[in-house]
C-alpha positions as CSV (number, residue, x, y, z in Angstrom):
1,X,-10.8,10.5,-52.0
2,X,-10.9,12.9,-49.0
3,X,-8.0,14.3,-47.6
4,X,-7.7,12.6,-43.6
5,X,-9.8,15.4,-41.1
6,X,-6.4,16.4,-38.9
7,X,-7.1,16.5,-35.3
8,X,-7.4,19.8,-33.6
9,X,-4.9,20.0,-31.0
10,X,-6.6,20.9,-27.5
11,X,-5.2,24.0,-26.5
12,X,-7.3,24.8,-23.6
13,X,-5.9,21.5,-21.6
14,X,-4.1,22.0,-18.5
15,X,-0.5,20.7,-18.2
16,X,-1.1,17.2,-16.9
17,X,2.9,16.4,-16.1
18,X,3.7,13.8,-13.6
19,X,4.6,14.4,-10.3
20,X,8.1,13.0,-9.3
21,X,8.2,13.4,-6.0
22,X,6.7,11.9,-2.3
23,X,4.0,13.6,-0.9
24,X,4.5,15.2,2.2
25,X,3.0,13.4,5.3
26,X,3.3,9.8,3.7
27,X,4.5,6.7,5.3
28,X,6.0,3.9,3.5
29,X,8.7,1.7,2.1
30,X,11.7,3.2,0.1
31,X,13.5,0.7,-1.6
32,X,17.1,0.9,-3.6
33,X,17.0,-1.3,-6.5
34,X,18.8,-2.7,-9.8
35,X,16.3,-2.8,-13.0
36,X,13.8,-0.8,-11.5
37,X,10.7,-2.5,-13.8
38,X,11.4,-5.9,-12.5
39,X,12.8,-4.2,-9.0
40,X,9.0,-3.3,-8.5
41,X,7.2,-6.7,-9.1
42,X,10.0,-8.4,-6.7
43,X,9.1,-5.8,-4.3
44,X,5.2,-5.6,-4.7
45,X,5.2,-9.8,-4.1
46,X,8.1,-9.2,-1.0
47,X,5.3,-6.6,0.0
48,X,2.1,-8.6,-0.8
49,X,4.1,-11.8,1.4
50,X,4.4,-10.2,4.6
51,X,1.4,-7.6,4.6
52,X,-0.5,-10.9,4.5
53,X,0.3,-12.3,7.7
54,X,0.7,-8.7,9.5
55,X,-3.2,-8.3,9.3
56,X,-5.4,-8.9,12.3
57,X,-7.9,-11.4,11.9
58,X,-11.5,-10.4,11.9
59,X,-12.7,-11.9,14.6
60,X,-17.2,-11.7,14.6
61,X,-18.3,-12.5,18.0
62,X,-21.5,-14.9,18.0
63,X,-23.5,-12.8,20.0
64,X,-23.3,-10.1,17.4
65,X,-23.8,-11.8,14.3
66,X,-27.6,-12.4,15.7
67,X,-28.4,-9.1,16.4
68,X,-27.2,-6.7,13.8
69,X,-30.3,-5.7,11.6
70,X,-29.9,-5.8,7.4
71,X,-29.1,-2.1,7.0
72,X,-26.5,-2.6,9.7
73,X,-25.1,-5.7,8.5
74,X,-24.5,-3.9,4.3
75,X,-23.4,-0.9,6.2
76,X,-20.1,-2.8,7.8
77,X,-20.0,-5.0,4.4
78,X,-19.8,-1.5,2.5
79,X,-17.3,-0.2,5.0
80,X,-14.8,-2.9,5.2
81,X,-15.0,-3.0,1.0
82,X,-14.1,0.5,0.8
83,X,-11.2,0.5,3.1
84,X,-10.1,-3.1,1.2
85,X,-9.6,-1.0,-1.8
86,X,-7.3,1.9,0.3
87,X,-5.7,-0.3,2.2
88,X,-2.6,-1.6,0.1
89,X,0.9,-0.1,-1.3
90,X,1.0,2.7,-3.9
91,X,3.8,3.1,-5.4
92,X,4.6,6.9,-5.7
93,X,7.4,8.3,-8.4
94,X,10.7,9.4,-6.6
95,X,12.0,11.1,-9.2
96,X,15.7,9.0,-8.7
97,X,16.5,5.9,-11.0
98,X,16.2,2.9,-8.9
99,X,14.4,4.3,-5.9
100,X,11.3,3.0,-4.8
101,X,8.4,3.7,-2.6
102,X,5.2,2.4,-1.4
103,X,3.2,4.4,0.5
104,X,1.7,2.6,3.5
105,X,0.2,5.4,5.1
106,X,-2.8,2.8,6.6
107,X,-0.3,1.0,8.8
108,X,1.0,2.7,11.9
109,X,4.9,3.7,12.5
110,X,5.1,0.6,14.9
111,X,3.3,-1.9,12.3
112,X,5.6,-0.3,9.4
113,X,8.9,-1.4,11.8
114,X,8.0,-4.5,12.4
115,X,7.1,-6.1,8.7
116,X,10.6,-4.6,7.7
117,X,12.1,-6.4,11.0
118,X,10.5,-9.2,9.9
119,X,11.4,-9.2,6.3
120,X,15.0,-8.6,6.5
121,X,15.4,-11.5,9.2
122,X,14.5,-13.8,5.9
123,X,15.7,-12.3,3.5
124,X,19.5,-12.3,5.6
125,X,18.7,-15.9,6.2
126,X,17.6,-17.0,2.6
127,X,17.9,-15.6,-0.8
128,X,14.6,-14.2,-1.8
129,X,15.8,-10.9,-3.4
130,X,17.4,-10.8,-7.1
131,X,16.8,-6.6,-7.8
132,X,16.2,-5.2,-4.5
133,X,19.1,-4.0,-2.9
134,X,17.9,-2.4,0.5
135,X,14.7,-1.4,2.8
136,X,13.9,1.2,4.9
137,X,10.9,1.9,6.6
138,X,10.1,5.8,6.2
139,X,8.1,7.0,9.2
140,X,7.8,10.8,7.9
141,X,8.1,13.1,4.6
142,X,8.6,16.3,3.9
143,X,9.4,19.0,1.8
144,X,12.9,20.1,1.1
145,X,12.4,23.4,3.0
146,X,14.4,24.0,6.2
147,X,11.9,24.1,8.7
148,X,9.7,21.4,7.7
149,X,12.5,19.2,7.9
150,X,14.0,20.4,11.4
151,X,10.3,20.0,12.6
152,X,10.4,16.8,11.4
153,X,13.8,15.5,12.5
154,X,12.6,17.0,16.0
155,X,9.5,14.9,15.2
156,X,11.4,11.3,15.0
157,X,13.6,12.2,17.3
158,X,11.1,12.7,20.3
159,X,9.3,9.3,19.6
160,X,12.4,7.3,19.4
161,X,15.0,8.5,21.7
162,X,12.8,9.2,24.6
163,X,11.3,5.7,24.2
164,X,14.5,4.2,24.5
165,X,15.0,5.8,27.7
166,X,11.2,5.4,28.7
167,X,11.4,1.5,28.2
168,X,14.6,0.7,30.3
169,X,17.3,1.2,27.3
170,X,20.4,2.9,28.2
171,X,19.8,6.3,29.7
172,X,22.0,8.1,27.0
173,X,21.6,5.8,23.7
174,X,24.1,6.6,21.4
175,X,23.9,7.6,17.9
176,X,24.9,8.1,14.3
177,X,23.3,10.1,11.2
178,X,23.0,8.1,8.0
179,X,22.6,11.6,5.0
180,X,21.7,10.8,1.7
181,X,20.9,13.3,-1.1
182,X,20.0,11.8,-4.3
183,X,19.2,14.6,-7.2
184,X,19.3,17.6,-5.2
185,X,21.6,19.9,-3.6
186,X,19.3,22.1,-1.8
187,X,20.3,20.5,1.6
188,X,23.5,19.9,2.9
189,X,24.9,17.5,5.7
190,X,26.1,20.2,7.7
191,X,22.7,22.0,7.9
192,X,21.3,18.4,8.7
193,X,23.4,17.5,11.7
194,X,23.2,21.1,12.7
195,X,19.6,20.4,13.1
196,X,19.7,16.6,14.5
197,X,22.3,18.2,17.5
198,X,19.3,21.2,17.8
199,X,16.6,18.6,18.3
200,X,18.7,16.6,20.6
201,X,19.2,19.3,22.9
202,X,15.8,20.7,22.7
203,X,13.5,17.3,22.4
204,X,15.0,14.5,23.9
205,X,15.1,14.6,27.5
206,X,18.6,12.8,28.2
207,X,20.4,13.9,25.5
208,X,23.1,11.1,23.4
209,X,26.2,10.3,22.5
210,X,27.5,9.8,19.2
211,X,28.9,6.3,18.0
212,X,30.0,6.0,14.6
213,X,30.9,2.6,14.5
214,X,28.3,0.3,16.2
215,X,25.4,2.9,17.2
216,X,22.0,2.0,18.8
217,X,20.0,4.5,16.9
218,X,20.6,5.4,13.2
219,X,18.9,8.8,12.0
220,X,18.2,7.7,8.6
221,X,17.5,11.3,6.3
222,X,17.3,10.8,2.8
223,X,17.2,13.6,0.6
224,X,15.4,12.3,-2.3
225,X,14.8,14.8,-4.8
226,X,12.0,17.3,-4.1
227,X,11.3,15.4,-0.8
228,X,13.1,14.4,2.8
229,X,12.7,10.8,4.1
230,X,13.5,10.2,7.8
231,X,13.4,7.3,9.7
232,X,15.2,5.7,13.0
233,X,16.6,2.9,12.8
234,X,17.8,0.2,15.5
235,X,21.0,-1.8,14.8
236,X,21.2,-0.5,11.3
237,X,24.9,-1.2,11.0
238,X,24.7,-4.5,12.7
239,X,21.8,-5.5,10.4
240,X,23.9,-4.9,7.4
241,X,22.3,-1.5,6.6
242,X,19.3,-3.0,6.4
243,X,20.3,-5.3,3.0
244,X,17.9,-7.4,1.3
245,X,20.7,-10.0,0.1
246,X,21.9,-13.2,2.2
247,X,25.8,-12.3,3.6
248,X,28.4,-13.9,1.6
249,X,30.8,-16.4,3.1
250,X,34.3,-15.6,3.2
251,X,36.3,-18.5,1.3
252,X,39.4,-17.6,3.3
């Protein structure tokens, strides 16, 4: 009998590791999670639930229907089929144990807001969550390198404290910075509010004031391995930090 043929080892292929990090530019959902594998189907159905009802109807008016030719007819079909298949949550590696995220980059900031504001007012309500701790919507990414992220703290800070101002809110909305660095060290919180005071002074056209205990804003920046997150939040200490879990009652 033949001795088994041994398979020659492909030298000449290029080292296909796995990325573990965000993407710069991406817009999603981070998640904090217990038993990440069963974390991610709870969060992929929580996802599925509310994406659901957040998309706008297709609404064909009559007149139209009549008048669009074959060719024009298999050109929308062919359109709306290939934006069907890019238009759902991928989840991207993080690189940290029980961190999740789904990039949503084909919803806007606003639309991103709103399903989270929407999701956490059940899930406060009613128990629907088991492995998913928290949610926060991430309106930008970047890399971990020092101007990217003070561009990008300027960024957030222009569209959300000038709106405040812009739609009637208090003319100096205070404050607070929520910094988290998981698996990295690159980055400290000084350097970080260093930059946030920077921005204020230079972007925001009022200016605020800092309130630790109950603030309007919250500057979320999570340092997540090789990538920042930043978001602002509204309420986030009122709203529990933004948990996924019902309060518990106090037996006293």
């Amino acid at each position: 009998m033949p001795p088994p043929i041994k398979k020659k080892k492909n030298i000449y292929r290029p080292n296909q590791t796995k990325k573990k990090c965000v993407d710069p530019g991406s817009r999603g959902l981070f998640f904090t999670c217990e038993n990440e594998k069963q974390a991610v189907k709870e969060a992929r159905n929580l996802i599925d639930k509310y994406l659901s009802t957040a998309e706008p109807s297709d609404e064909n008016e009559a007149g139209d229907e009549y008048n669009e030719d074959v060719s024009e007819t298999l050109n929308k079909l062919c359109k709306e089929a290939s934006s069907s298949k890019t238009n759902f949550p991928k989840l991207r590696p993080t690189g940290v144990k029980n961190c999740l995220f789904f990039e949503m980059s084909f919803l806007s900031t606003d639309e991103l807001y709103s399903i989270v504001d929407k999701i956490l007012v059940d899930c406060q309500t009613a128990a629907q969550c088991r492995f998913l701790q928290r949610i926060i919507p991430i309106e930008e990414t970047c890399s971990t390198d020092i101007k990217d992220v003070s561009l990008a703290i300027s960024k957030v800070i222009q569209r959300h404290f000038n709106r405040t101002t812009a739609s009637g809110g208090n003319s100096k909305p205070t404050y607070a910075v929520d910094f988290k660095a998981r698996n990295n060290d690159q980055i400290s919180k000084t350097v970080v509010f260093d930059m946030v005071d920077t921005a204020l002074k230079t972007v925001s056209t009022t200016g605020a004031k800092v309130n630790l205990s109950l603030p309007e804003l919250t500057l979320v920046v999570h340092v997540t391995n090789k990538t920042v997150m930043l978001a602002c939040l509204r309420d986030f200490i009122q709203r529990r930090k933004f948990s996924l879990h019902v309060p518990k009652v106090s037996t006293d």
